[in-house]
C-alpha positions in Angstrom: -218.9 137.8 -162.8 -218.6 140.8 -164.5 -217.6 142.9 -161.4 -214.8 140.0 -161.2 -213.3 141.0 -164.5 -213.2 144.7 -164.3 -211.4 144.1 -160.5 -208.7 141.4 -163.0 -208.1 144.6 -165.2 -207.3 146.9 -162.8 -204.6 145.0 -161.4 -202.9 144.0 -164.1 -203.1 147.5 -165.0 -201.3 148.4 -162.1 -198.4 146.6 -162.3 -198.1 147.4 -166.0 -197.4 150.8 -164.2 -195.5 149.7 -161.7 -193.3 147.9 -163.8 -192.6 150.5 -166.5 -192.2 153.1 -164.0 -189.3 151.0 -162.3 -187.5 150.2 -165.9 -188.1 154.2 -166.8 -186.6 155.6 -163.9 -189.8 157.0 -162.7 -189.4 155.1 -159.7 -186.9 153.7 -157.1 -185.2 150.2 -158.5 -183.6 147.4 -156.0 -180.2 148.1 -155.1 -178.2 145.7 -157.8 -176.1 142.9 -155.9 -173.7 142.7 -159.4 -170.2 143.3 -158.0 -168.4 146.6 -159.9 -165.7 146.4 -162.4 -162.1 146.6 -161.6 -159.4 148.1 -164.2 -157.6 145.3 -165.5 -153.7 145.9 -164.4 -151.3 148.3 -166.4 -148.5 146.3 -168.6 -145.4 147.7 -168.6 -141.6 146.6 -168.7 -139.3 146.4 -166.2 -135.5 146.1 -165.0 -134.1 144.8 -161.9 -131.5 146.9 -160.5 -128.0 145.5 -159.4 -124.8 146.3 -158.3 -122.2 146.1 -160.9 -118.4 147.7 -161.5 -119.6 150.5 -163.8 -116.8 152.7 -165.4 -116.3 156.5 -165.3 -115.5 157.3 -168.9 -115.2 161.2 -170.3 -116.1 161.7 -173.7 -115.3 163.7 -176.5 -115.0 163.6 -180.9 -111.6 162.4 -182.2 -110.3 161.5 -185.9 -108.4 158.4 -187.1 -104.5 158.9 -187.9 -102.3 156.8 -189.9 -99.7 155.2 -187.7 -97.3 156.5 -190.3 -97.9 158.5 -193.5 -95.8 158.7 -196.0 -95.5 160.8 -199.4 -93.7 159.1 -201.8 -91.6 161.0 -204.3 -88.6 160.5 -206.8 -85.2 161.2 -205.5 -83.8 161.8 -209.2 -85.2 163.6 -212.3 -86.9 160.9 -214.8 -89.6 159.2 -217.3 -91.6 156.5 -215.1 -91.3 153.4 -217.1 -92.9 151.2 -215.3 -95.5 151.3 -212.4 -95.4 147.9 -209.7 -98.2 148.4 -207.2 -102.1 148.3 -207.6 -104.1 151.3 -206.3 -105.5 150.0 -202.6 -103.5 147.5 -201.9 -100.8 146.4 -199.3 -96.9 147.4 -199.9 -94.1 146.3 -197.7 -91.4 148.1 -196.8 -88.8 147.9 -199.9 -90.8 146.8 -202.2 -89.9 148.5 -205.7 -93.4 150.9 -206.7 -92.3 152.6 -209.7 -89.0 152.4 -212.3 -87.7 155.2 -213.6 -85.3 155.4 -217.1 -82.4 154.3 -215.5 -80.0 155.0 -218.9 -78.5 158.4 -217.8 -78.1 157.2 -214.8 -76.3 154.7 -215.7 -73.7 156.6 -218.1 -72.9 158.8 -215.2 -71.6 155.8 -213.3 -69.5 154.4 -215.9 -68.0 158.1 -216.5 -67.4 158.1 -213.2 -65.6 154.6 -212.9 -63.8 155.7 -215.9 -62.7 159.2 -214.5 -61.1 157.2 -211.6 -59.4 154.7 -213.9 -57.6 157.7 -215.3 -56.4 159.0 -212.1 -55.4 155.5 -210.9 -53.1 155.2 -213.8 -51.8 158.3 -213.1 -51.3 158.1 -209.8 -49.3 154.5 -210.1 -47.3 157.1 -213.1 -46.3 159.5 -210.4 -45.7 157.2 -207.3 -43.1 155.3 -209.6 -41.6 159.0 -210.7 -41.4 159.6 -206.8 -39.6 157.0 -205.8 -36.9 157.7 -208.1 -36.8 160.8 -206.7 -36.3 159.4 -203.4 -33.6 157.5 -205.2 -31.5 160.6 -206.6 -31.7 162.8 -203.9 -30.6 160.2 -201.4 -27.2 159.8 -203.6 -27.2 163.7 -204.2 -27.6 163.3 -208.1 -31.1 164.5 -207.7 -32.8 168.2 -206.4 -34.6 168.4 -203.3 -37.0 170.4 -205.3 -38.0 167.5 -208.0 -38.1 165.0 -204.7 -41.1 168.0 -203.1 -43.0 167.9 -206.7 -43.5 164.2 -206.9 -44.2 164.1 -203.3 -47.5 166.5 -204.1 -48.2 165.0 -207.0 -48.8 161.7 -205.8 -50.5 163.2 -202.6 -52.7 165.4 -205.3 -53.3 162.4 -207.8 -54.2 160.1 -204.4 -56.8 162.6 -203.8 -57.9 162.6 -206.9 -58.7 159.3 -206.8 -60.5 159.4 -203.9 -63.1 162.0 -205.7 -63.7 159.7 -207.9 -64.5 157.1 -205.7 -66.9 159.3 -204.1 -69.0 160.3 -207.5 -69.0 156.7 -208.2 -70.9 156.2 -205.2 -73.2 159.2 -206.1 -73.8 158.0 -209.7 -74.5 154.4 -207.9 -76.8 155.8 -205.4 -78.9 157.8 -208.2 -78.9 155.0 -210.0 -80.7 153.1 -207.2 -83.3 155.4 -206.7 -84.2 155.3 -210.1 -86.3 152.1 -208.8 -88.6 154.5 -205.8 -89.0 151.8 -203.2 -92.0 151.9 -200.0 -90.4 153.4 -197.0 -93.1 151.3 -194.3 -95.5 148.3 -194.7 -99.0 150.1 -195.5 -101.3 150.4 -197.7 -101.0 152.4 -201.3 -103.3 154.9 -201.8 -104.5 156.3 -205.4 -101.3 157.1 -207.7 -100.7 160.6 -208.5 -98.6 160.5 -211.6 -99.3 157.7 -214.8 -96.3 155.6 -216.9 -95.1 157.8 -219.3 -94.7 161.0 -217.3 -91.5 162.8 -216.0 -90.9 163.4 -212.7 -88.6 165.7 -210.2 -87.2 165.6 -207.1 -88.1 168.9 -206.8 -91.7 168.0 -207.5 -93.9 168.5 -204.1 -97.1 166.6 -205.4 -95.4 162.8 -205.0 -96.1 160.2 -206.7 -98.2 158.2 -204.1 -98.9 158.3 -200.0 -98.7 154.8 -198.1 -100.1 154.7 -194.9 -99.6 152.3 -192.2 -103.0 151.0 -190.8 -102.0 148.5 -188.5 -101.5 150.0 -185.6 -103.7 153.3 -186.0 -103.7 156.3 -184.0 -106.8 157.9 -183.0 -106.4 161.9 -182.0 -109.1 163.8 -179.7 -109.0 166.6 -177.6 -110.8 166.7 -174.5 -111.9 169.8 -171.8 -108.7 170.7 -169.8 -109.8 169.7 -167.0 -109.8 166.1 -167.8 -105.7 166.3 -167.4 -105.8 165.7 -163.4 -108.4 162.9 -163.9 -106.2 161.4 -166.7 -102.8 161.6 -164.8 -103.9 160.2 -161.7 -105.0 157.6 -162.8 -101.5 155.8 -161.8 -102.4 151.7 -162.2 -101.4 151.4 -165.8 -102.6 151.6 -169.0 -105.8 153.8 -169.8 -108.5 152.3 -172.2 -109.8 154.0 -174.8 -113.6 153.0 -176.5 -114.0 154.8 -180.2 -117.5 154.2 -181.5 -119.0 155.1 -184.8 -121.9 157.7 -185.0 -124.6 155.2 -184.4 -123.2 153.8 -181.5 -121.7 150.6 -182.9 -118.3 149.7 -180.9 -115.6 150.1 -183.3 -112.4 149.1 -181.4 -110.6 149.5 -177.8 -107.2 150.9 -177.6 -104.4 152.7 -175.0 -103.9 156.1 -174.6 -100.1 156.6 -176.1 -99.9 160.6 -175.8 -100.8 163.7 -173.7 -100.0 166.7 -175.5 -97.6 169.0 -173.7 -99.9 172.1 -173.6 -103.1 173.5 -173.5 -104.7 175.3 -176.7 -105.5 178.7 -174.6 -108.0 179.5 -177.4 -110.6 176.3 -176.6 -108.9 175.3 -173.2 -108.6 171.8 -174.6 -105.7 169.1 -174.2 -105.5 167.3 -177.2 -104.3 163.2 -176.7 -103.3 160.1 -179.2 -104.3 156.7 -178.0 -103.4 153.7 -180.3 -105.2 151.2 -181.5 -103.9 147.4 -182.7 -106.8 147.5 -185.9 -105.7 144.0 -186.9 -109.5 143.8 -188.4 -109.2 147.7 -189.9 -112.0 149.0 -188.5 -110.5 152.3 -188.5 -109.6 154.2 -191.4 -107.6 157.5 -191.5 -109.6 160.3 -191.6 -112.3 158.9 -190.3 -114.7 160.7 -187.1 -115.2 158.6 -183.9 -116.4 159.0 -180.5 -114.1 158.3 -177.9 -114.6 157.9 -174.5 -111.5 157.5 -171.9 -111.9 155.3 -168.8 -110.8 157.1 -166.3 -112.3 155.5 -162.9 -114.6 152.4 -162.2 -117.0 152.6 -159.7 -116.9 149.5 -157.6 -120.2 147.7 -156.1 -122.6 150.5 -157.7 -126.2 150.4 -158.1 -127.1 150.5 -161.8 -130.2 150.7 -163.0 -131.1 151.0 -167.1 -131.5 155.1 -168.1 -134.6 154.4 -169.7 -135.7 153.9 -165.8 -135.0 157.5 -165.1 -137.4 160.2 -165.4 -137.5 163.8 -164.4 -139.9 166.0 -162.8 -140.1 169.3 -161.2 -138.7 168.1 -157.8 -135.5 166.1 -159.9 -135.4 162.8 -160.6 -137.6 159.8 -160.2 -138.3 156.6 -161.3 -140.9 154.0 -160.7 -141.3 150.9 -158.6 -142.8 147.9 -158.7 -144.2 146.3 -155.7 -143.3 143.0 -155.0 -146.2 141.1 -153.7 -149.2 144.1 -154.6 -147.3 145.1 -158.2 -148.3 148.6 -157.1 -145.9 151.3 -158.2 -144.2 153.8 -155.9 -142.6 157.1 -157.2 -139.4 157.4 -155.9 -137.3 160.2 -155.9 -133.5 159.6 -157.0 -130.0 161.0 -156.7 -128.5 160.0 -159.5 -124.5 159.5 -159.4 -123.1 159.0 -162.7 -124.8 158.2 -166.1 -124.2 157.1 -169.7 -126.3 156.4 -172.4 -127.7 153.1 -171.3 -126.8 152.8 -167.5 -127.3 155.3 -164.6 -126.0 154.1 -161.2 -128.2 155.7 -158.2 -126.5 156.8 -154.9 -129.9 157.0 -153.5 -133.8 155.7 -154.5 -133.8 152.0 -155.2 -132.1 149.2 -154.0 -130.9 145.9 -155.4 -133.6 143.8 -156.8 -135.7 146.0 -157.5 -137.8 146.2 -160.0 -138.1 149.7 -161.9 -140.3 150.5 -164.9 -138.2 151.0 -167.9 -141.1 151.3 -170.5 -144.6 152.6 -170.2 -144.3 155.7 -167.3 -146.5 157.7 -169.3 -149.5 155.4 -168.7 -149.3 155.4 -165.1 -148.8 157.0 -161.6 -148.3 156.5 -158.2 -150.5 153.6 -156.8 -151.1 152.3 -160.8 -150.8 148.4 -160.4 -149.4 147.1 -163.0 -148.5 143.7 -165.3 -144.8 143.7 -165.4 -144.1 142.0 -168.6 -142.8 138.8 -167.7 -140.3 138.6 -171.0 -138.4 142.0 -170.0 -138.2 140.8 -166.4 -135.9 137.5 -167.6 -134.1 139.3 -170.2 -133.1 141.7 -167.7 -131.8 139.0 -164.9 
């Protein structure tokens, strides 16, 4: 019995052993049947590429330009009396801005009506002397001398007359510009002079500009090589995009002018294009990017430029299997390119889908979760 018990221990003993030896390392375990983890796929976002009519623009920095700009100044020497228009706003053509003290103005017309009163009387005086003149010397009571002197003085007092005609029209055309009038339909700027002051027409400050806003003209200058690209193009008008400096679309216009040389100095062409502006999105003075179409590429393969990375061998972008979603690195010739769209001459295809978001996280072979989101909102 006792033999029976010590033989018990022993085994249990054993496999005590056995047992931490396996769970210790100390010995060999059972290969494990659990299957091995697999890495979960990569998300990422992704663009189909597609053909589309992308157009060839060239680019450059440009300034707006009032249509027309005008300096208003006084035509006559005055006290401003009175002031019509309201810093900012809209003027028409003709409308009266300011009134100047018309009072001298208007004693120099009446002299001048009265100085041709005078001359009228005596030229009726010496028309009636002439013809009895005429009167004498036909019947040979009268001189042929007498008949010459009323002759010129009638041509002399007709003349006369005529000056005075002509200073009333002065005097009546000072007077009118004693009320200074807007030239063009624009918009007033700040006023340069206050009621009470005298002004000049020698005075080169002005009194106040207008400038026409609606339409605009936008000037930019451009390398000088973009003048054969620009002239050939044969079928019409040729757009012009301006954009503000964060990329917001301001307004789409036609090219009006190509200056008619280059500056040797930059070996740049400067151009005009005008602009309708009905909404005044442009504002002389102001900078804006312009970018003149010039071609459209028909039928092109576009893809987004965030798609488009570059390496030491060039260009490449990542695609997405379609059945496996296992990327392949593919290496691209890129044609043309803006800031959102590059169109590929070689790499991809249409349909395709090309990472757009996420490269940095994988490589070639990576499979990966195309987010399903991007994929519609790029269809």
């Amino acid at each position: 019995m006792r033999k029976r018990r010590v033989l018990l221990g022993l085994l249990i003993g054993g496999a005590g052993v056995v047992y931490l030896g396996v769970q210790g390392g100390l010995l060999p375990s059972r290969p494990q049947t659990r299957a091995r983890d697999v890495a979960p796929p990569i998300p990422v976002t992704a663009s189909m590429a597609k053909r589309i009519d992308f157009p060839v623009f060239l680019e450059g920095i440009g300034s707006v330009q009032a249509f027309n700009s005008v300096l208003v100044k006084s035509r006559v020497d005055g006290q401003i009396v009175k002031i019509n228009f309201s810093e900012g706003t809209e003027v028409k053509a003709g409308d009266v801005l300011l009134q100047i003290d018309s009072a001298p103005l208007e004693a120099a017309l009446a002299q001048a009506r009265a100085n041709k009163l005078k001359d009228e009387a005596q030229l009726n005086n010496a028309r009636l002397d002439f013809g009895r003149a005429s009167q004498l010397a036909a019947s040979g009571s009268g001189s042929r001398q007498n008949l010459d002197t009323t002759r010129a003085l009638v041509a002399q007092l007709e003349a006369a007359v005529q000056a005075d005609q002509a200073m009333i029209d002065m005097a009546q055309t000072q007077l009118n510009y004693a009320q200074i009038r807007s030239p063009i339909d624009g918009r007033a700027g700040t006023r340069l002079v206050d009621v009470g002051n005298m002004v000049r027409a020698t005075d080169s400050s002005g009194i106040v500009i207008v400038n026409q806003l609606r339409p605009i003209f936008v000037t930019f200058a451009l390398p000088a090589d973009s003048l054969p690209q620009i002239r050939a193009k044969k079928d019409g008008k040729i757009k012009v995009l301006v954009q503000d400096a964060s990329g917001k679309d301001l307004a789409s216009g036609d090219l009006a002018v190509i200056d008619n040389q280059i500056n040797q100095a930059t070996g740049t062409i400067n151009y005009k294009a005008i602009f309708d502006n009905e909404d005044e999105a442009l504002w002389p003075g102001q900078f804006v990017n312009v970018s003149v179409e010039v071609d459209i590429r028909r039928n092109a393969i576009a893809v987004p430029a965030s798609a488009v990375q570059q390496g030491p061998d060039g260009s490449y972008c990542f695609v997405v299997g379609k059945d496996d979603h296992k990327v392949q690195k593919r290496a691209l010739k890129i044609g043309i390119a803006s800031k959102a769209t590059a169109v590929i001459d070689e790499g991809v295809e249409p349909g395709e889908l090309v990472v757009t978001d996420g490269q940095y996280r994988i490589q070639a072979g990576s499979v990966v979760e195309v987010r399903a989101s991007a994929v519609e909102s790029s269809q």
